[in-house]
C-alpha positions as CSV (number, residue, x, y, z in Angstrom):
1,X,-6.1,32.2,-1.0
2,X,-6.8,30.9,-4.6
3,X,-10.8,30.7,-5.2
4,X,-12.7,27.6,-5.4
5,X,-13.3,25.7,-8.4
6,X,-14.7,22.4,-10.7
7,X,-11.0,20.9,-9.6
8,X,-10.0,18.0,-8.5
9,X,-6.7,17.5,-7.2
10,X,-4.1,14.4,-7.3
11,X,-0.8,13.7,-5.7
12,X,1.3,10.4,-6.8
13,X,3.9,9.6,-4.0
14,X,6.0,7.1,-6.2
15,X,9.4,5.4,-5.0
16,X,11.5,8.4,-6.5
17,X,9.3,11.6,-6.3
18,X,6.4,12.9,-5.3
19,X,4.2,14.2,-8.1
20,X,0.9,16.7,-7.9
21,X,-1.8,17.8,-10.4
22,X,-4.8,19.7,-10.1
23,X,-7.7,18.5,-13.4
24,X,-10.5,19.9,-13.9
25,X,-13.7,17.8,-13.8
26,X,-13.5,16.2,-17.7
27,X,-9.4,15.1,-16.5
28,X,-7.3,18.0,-18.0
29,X,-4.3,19.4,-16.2
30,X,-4.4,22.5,-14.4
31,X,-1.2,22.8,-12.9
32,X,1.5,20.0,-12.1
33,X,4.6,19.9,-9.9
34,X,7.3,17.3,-9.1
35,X,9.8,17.3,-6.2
36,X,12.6,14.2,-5.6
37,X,13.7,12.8,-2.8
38,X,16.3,9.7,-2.0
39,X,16.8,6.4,-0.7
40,X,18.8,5.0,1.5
41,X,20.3,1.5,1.3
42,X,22.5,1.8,4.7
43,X,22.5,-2.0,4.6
44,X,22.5,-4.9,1.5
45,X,19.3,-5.7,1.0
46,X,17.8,-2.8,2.7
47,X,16.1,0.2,0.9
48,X,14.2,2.9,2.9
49,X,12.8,6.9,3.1
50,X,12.4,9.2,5.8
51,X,8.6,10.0,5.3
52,X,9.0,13.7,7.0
53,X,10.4,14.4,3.3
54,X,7.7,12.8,1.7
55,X,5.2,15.4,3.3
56,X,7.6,18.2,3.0
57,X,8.1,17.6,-0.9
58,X,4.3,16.8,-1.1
59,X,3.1,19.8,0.7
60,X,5.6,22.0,-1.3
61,X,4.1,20.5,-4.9
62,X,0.3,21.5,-3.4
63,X,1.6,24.9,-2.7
64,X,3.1,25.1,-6.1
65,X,0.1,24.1,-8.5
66,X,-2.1,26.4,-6.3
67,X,-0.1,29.2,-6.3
68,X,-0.1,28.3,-10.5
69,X,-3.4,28.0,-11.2
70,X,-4.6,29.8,-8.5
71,X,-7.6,27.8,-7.8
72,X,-9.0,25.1,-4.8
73,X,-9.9,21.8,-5.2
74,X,-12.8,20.3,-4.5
75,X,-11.3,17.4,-2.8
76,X,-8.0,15.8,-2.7
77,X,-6.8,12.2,-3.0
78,X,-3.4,10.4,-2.7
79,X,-2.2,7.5,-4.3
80,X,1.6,5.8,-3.7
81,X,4.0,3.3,-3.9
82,X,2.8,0.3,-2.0
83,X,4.2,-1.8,1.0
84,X,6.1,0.8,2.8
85,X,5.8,0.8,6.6
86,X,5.5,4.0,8.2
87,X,5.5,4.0,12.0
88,X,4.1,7.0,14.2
89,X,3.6,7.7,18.0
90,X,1.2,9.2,20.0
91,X,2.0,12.9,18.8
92,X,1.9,11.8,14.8
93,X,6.3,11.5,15.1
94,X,7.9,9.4,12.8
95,X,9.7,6.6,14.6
96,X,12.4,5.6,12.2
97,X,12.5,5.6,8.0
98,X,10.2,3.6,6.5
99,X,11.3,0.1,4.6
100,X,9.9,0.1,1.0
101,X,8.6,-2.5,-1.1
102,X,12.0,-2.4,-2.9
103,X,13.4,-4.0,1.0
104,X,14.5,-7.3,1.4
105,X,15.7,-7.1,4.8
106,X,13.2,-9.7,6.1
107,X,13.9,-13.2,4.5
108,X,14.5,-15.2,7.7
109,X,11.0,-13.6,9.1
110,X,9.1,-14.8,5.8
111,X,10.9,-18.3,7.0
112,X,9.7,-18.0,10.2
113,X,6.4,-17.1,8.8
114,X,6.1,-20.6,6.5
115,X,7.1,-22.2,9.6
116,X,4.3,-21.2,11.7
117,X,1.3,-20.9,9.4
118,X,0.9,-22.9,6.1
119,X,1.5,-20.2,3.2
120,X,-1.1,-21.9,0.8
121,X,-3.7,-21.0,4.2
122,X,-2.5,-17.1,3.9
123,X,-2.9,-17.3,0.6
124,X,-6.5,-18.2,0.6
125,X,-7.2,-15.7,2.8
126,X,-4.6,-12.5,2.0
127,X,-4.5,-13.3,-1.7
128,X,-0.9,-13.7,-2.1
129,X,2.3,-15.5,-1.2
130,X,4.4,-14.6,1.2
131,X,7.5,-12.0,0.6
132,X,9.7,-10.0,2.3
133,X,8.3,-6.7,0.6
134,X,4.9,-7.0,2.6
135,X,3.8,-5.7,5.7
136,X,3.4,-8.7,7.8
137,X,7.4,-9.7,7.7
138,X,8.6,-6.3,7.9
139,X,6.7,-5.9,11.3
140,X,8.1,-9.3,12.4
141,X,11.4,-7.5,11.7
142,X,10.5,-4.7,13.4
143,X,9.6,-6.9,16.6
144,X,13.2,-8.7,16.6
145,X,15.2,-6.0,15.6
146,X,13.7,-2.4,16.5
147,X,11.1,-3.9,19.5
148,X,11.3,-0.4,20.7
149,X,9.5,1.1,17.3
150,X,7.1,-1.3,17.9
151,X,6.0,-0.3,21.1
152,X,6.5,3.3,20.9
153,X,3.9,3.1,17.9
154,X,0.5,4.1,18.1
155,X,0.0,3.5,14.4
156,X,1.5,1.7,11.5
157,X,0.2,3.2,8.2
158,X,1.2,2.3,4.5
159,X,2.7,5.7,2.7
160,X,-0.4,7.1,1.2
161,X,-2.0,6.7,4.6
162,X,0.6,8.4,5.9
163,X,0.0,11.8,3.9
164,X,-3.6,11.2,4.5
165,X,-3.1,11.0,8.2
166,X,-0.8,14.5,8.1
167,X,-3.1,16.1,6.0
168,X,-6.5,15.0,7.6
169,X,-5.6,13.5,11.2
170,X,-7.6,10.5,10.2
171,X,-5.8,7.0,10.0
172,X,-6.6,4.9,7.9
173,X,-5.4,1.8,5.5
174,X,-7.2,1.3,1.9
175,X,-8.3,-1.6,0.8
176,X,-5.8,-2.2,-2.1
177,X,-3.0,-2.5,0.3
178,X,-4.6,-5.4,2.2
179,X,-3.4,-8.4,0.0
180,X,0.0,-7.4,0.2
181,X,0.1,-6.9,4.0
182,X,-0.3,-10.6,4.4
183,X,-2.9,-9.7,7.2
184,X,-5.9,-9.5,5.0
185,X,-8.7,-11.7,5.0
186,X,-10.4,-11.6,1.3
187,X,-13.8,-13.0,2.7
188,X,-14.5,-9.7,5.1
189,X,-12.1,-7.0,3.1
190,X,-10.9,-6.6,6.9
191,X,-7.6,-7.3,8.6
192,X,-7.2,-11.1,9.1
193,X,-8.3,-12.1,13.0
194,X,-6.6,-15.2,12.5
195,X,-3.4,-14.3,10.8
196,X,-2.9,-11.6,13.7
197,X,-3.7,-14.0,16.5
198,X,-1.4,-16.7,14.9
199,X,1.6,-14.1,14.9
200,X,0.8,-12.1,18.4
201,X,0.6,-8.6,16.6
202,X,-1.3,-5.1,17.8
203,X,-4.7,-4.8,15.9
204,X,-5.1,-1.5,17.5
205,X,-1.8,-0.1,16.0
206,X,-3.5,-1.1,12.6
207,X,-5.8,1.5,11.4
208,X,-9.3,-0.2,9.8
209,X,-9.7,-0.9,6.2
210,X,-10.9,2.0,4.1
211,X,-12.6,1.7,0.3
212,X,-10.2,3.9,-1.6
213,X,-13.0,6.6,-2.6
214,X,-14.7,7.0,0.7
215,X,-13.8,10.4,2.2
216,X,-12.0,10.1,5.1
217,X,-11.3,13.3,6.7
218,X,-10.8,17.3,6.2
219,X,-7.5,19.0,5.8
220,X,-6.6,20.0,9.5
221,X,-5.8,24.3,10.1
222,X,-2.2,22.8,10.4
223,X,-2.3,21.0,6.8
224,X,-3.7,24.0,5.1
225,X,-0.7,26.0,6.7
226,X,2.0,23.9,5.3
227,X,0.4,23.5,2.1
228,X,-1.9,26.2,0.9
229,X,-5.3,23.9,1.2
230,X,-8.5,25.1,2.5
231,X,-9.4,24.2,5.9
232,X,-12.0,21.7,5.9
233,X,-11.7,19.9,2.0
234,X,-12.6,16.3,1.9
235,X,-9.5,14.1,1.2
236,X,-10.2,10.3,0.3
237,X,-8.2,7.5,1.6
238,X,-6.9,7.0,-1.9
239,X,-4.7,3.9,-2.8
240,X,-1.8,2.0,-4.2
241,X,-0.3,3.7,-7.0
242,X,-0.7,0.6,-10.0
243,X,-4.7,1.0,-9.3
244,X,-4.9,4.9,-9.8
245,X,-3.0,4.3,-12.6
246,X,-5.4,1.8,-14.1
247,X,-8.7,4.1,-12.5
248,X,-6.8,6.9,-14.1
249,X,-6.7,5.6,-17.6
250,X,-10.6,4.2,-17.4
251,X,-9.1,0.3,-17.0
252,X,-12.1,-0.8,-14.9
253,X,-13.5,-3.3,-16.5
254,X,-13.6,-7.1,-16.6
255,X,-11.0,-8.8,-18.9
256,X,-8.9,-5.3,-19.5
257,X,-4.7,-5.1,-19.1
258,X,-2.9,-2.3,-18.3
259,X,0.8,-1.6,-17.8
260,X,2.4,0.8,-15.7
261,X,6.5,1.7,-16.7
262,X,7.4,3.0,-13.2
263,X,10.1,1.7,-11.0
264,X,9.0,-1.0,-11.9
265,X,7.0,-2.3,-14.3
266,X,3.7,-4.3,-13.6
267,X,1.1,-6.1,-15.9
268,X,-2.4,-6.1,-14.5
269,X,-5.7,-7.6,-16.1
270,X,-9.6,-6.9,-14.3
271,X,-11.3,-9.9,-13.0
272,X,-14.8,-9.5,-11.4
273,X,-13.8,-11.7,-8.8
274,X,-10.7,-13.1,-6.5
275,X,-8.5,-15.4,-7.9
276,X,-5.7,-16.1,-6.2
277,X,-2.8,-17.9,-7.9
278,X,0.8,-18.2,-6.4
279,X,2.5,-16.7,-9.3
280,X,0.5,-13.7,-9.3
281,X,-0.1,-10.8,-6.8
282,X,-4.0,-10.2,-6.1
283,X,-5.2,-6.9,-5.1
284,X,-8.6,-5.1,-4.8
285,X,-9.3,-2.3,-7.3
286,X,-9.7,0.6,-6.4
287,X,-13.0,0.5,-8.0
288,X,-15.4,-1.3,-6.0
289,X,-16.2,-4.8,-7.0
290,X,-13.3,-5.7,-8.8
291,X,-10.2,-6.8,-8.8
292,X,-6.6,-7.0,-9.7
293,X,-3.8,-9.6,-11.0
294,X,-0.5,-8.2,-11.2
295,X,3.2,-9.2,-11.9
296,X,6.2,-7.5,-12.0
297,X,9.3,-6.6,-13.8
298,X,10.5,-5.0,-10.3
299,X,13.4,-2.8,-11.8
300,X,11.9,-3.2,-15.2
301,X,11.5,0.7,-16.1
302,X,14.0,2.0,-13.7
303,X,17.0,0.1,-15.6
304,X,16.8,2.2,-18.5
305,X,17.4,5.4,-15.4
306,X,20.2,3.7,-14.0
307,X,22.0,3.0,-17.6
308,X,21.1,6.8,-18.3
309,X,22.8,7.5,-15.3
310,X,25.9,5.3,-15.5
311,X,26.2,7.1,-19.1
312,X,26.3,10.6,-17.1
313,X,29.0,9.3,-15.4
314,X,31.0,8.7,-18.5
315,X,30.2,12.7,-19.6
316,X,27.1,11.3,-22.0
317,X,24.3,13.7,-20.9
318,X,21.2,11.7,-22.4
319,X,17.7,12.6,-22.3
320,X,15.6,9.4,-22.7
321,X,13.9,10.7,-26.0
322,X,18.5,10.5,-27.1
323,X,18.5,7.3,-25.8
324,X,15.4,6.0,-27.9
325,X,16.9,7.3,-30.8
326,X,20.4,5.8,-30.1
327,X,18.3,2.5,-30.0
328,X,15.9,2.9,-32.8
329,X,19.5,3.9,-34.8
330,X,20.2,0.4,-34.4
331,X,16.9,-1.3,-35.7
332,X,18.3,-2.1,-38.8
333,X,20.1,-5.2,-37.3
334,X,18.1,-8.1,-35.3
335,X,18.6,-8.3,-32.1
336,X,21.8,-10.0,-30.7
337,X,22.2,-8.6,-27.6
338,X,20.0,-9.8,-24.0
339,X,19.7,-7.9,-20.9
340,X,18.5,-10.0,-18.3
341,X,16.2,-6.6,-16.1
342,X,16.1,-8.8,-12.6
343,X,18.6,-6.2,-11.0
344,X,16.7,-5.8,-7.4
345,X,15.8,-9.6,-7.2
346,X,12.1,-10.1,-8.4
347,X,8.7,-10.5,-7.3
348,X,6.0,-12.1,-9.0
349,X,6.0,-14.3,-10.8
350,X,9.7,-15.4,-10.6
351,X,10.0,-14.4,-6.6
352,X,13.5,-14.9,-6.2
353,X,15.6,-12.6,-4.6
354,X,19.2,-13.8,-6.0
355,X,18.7,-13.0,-9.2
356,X,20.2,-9.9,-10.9
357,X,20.9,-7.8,-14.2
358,X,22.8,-9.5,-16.8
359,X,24.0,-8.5,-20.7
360,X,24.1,-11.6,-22.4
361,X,26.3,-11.7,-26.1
362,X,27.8,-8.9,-25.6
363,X,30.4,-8.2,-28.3
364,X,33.0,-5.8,-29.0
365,X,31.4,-3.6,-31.5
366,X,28.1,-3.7,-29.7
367,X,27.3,0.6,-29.2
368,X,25.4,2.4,-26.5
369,X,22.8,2.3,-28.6
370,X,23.2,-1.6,-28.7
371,X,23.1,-1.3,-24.6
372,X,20.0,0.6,-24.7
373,X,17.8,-1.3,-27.1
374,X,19.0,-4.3,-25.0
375,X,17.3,-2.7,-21.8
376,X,14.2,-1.5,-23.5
377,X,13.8,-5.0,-25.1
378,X,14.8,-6.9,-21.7
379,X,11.8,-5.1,-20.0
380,X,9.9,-5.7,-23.2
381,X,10.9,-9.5,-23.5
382,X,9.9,-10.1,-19.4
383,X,7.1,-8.4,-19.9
384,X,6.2,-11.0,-22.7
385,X,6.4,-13.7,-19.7
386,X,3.7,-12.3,-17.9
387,X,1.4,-12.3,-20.9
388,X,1.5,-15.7,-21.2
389,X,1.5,-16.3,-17.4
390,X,-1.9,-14.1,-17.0
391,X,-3.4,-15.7,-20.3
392,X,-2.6,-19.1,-19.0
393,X,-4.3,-18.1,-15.9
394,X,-7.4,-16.5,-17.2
395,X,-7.6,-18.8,-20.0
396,X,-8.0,-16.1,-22.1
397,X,-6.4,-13.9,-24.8
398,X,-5.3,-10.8,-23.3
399,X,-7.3,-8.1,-26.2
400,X,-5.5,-4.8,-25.6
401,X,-2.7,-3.2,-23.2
402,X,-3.5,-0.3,-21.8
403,X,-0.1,1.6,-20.8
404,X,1.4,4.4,-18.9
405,X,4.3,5.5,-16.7
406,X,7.1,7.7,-17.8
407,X,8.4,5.7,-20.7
408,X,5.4,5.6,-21.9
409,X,6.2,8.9,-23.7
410,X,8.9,6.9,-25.5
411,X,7.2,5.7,-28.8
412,X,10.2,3.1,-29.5
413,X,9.2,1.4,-26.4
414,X,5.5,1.6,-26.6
415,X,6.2,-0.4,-30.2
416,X,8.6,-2.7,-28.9
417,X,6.0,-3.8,-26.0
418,X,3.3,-4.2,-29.0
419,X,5.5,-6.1,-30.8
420,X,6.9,-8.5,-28.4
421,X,3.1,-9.2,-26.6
422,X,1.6,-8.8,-29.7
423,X,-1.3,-7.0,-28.5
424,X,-2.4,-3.7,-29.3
425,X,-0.9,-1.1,-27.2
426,X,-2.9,2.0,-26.0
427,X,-2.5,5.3,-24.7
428,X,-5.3,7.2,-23.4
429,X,-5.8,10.9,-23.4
430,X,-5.4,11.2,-20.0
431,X,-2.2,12.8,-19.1
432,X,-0.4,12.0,-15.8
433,X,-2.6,9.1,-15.1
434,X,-1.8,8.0,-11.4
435,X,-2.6,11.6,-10.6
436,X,-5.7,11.4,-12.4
437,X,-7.1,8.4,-10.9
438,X,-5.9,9.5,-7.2
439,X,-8.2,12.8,-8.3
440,X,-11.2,10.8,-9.7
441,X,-11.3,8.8,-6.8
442,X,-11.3,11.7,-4.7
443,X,-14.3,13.6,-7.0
444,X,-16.4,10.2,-6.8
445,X,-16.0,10.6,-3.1
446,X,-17.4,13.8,-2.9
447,X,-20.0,13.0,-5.4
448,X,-19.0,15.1,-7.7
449,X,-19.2,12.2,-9.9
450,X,-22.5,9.6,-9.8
451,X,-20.7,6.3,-10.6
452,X,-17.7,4.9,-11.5
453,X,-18.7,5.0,-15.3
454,X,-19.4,8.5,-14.9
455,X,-15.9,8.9,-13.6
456,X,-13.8,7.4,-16.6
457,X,-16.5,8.5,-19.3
458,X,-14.9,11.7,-20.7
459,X,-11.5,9.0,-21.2
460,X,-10.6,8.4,-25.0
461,X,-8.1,7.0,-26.7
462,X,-5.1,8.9,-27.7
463,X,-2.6,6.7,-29.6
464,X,-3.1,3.4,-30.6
465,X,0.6,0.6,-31.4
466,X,-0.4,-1.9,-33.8
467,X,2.1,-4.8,-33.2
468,X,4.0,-5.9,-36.1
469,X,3.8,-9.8,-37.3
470,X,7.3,-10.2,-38.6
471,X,8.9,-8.0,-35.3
472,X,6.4,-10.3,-33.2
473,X,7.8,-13.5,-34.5
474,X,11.1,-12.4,-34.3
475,X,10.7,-11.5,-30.5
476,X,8.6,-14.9,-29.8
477,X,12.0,-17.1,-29.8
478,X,14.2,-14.4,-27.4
479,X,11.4,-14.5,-25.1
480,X,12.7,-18.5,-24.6
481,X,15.8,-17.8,-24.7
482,X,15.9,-15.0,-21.8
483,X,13.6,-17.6,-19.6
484,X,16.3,-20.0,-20.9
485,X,19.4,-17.7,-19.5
486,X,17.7,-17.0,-16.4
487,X,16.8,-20.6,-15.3
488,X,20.2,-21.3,-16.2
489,X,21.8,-18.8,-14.1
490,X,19.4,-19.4,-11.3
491,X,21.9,-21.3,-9.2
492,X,24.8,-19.0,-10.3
493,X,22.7,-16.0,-8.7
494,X,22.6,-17.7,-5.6
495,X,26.1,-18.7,-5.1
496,X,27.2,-14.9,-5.9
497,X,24.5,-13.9,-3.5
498,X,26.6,-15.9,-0.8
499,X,30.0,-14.6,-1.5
500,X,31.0,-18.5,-3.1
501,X,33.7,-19.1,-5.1
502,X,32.4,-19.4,-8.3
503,X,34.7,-22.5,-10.4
């Protein structure tokens, strides 16, 4: 068994692969493994993962960075993608694949929710509107469609609950994944009695709210057989992947912004206090006594993927740093080509589920490259939307971005988001930053760290993107004009969304 050690380890289930790292103490990287896995979309609308492969590719990527670095953590902590629904019987059996927050399948419910409980009501309590990505329709769903699942539960967890549960026993739910069940009551950071009375579901199926950093059970003999653990290690209930991100990179504090370029990709600024707004998503941080306002690009970072991959199919075998310079060959020319990124429907603040991905003047000698500086400044251009939304909100200049997620390792795009916000952009010398805050949060839980100060201090800044006035005043006008082409096409999307005849 690998000896025990000043480590700390975190494990990132995002919406594509599961990622683990063991840091030392001051946040530098150990060991690190990555395993994929799919998802299925057996229906329109519908996007979902069988959760038995999360833990198997999760327990194989603990095995891995053990068996490198030959050490034990101190204590382990999980962060994921949010929203997913993850049912389990009596015996710990998964019941059926779990929706994720990319699933849509539950408009009529989130009718059938407006009709029975005023939304600006479960907004004052939850923190957020109501969409079909969150918890409370997909069980709805789950009641009309699969009443079965329902009954044959004995808990419903969110994905990084789920690995917490296989690894520890213990079920639990963290607190930044109340909002966005729509069962959440702000005022007692508990599950809503009134929102689960109005709608006749199972509180005991629910397991009770957890800060993310408070340990919540031991690896079981059976977890540290499947993935190389010591028996008995402290594991923290962890959280939603966007807040281990922003813990991970030190963003803790009132007034900061930080960007994630995942899946998708969100904006988020620190308030010291809720504030819900019904353009906005409201979370708690995972830091305690803070909180969260986040919007989203919701296929923002993974349409420069899917372009890489429709490129593959053509016999173009990319990597992203080819790509970036493809684009950054173009640079000499302004920009004449849009791409509209709402290619899954969108969330925050646009929540419409119609809309999808659109290049907008093309022209016959436009390039690849011309394609992929589009997508890059799409995701740039939306992102510019947000900024003003969260400055109107906050009634306050947003200073400084803080930034990560894979394309963060692109510089062209880390310029391009200076340039179009025109804000600084910042990358912190803390490599593979979800992991990092899902292993803080686990070290401040077993005191190996005093405070949440003491957590972030050894944090620093790595590279710094100064935005550029003349780029920033030629991006200020496409950012009207892509609002412009989406509000136009608004009604379009919707007609193609019902199989119309468009004249």
């Amino acid at each position: 068994m690998p000896a025990s050690s000043e480590a700390l380890l975190g494990l990132d289930l995002g919406t594509s692969s599961v990622k683990t790292v063991l840091f030392d103490l001051e946040g530098r990287v150990l060991a690190t493994a990555q395993r994929d896995y799919p998802t299925a979309r057996p229906h329109p609308g519908w996007a979902e993962q069988d959760p038995d492969t999360w833990w198997e590719a999760s327990a194989a990527t603990i095995r891995q960075v053990l068996g490198d670095s030959g050490l034990q953590p101190r204590a382990v902590g999980i962060a994921s993608q949010s929203s997913a629904v993850v049912a389990v019987d009596e015996a710990g059996r998964v019941l059926r694949p779990a929706p994720l927050w990319l699933d849509r399948r539950s408009m009529a419910e989130c009718e059938a929710i407006r009709a029975a409980m005023d939304e600006e009501e479960i907004m004052r309590l939850s923190g957020n509107r109501i969409d079909p990505s969150y918890l409370l329709p997909k069980l709805l769903w789950l009641r009309a469609h699969e009443p079965e699942t329902l009954a044959n539960a004995r808990w419903l967890l969110h994905a990084n609950g789920f690995l917490v549960y296989r690894l520890t026993g213990a079920a639990t739910t963290d607190l930044t994944e109340g909002g966005m069940s729509l069962l959440y009551d702000m005022g007692i950071a508990d599950w809503s009695p009134k929102i689960l009375e109005r709608f006749d579901l199972p509180a005991e199926k629910l397991p009770p709210m957890t800060p993310p950093a408070q340990v919540v059970g031991e690896v079981t003999r059976e977890a540290a057989a499947a993935t190389g653990l010591a028996e008995g290690l402290p594991v923290v209930a962890g959280c939603m992947d966007l807040l281990a991100a922003a813990t991970g990179a030190g963003v803790v504090e009132d007034g900061q912004s930080f960007l994630v370029l995942g899946t998708a990709s969100v904006l988020a600024s620190i308030l010291r206090a809720p504030q819900p707004y019904t353009d906005l998503q409201m979370h708690n941080h995972a830091v305690p006594g803070r909180w969260v306002h986040a919007a989203n690009v919701d296929y923002g970072g993974a349409a420069l993927s899917w372009l890489r991959g429709v490129l593959q199919q053509a016999g173009a075998e990319l990597s992203f740093e080819q790509m970036a310079a493809l684009a950054e060959a173009t640079l000499d020319t302004p920009s004449d080509l849009l791409f509209l990124p709402y290619m899954v429907g969108q969330r925050a603040p646009l929540w419409e589920d119609d809309c999808r991905g659109v290049f907008f003047g093309l022209r016959p000698d436009h390039t690849a490259g011309h394609l992929i500086r589009a997508v890059i400044e799409g995701n740039a251009l939306a992102l510019g939307r947000l900024q003003g939304l969260q400055e109107e909100v906050h009634q306050g200049q947003i200073e400084e971005i803080h930034i990560s997620g894979g394309q963060s390792n692109l510089p062209l795009v880390n310029q391009i988001v200076a340039d179009v916000t025109g804000r600084p952009v910042l990358i912190m010398d803390a490599p593979e930053v979800t992991c990092h805050g899902a292993a803080l949060l686990a070290g401040l839980g077993a005191e190996l760290y005093a405070s949440p100060a003491d957590m972030t201090a050894p944090i620093r800044l790595k590279q710094r993107y100064d935005p550029r006035p003349e780029q920033h005043q030629h991006y200020a006008p496409l950012c009207s004009l892509l609002a412009e082409v989406f509000t136009v096409l608004r009604p379009s999307f919707h007609h193609l969304a019902r199989g119309r005849d468009i004249v």
